[in-house]
C-alpha positions as CSV (number, residue, x, y, z in Angstrom):
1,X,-127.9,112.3,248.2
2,X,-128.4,114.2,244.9
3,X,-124.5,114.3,244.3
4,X,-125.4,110.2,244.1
5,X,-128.3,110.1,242.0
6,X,-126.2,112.8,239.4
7,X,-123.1,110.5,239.4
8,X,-125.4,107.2,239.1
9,X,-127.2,109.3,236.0
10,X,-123.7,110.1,234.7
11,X,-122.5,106.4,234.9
12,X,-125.5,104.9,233.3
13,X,-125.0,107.6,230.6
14,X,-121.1,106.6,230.4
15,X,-122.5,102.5,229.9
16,X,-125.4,103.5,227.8
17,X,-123.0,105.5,225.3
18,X,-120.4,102.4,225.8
19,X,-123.2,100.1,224.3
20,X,-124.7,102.1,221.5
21,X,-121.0,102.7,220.2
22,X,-120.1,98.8,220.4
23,X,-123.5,97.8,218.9
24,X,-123.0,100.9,216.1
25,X,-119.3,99.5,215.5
26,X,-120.8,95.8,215.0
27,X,-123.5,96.7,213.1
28,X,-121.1,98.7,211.0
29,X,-118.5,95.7,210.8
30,X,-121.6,93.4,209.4
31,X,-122.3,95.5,207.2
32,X,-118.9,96.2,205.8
33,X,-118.7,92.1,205.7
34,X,-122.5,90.7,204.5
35,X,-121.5,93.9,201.8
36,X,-118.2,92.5,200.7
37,X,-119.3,88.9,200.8
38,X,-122.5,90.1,198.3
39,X,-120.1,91.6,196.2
40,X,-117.6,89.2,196.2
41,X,-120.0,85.7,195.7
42,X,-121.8,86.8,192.7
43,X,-118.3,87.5,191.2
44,X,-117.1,84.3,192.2
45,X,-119.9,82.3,190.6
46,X,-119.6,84.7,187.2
47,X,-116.3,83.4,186.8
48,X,-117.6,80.0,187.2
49,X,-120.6,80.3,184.8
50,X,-118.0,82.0,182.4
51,X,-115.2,79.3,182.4
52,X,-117.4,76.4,180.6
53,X,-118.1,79.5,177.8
54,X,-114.5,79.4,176.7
């Protein structure tokens, strides 16, 4: 009986950890994108706010 309830306990652990490091990897992976996409846009759009300067 308790041999049960210690591996049920381990095995929720086990999926617990499993979904905190998928939702840690996705929120990193947003991040990382929204992050270059902000960085990336604004130089986009200098370049076009530049080009009618020349």
């Amino acid at each position: 009986m308790y041999g049960g309830k210690l591996a049920r306990q381990i095995h929720d652990y086990a999926f617990l950890r499993t979904m905190y490091v998928a939702a840690l990897e996705t929120a990193v992976r947003f991040l990382f994108w929204s992050r270059l996409i902000l960085f990336y846009v604004p130089l986009a759009g200098m370049e076009e706010r530049i080009k009618p300067l020349q």
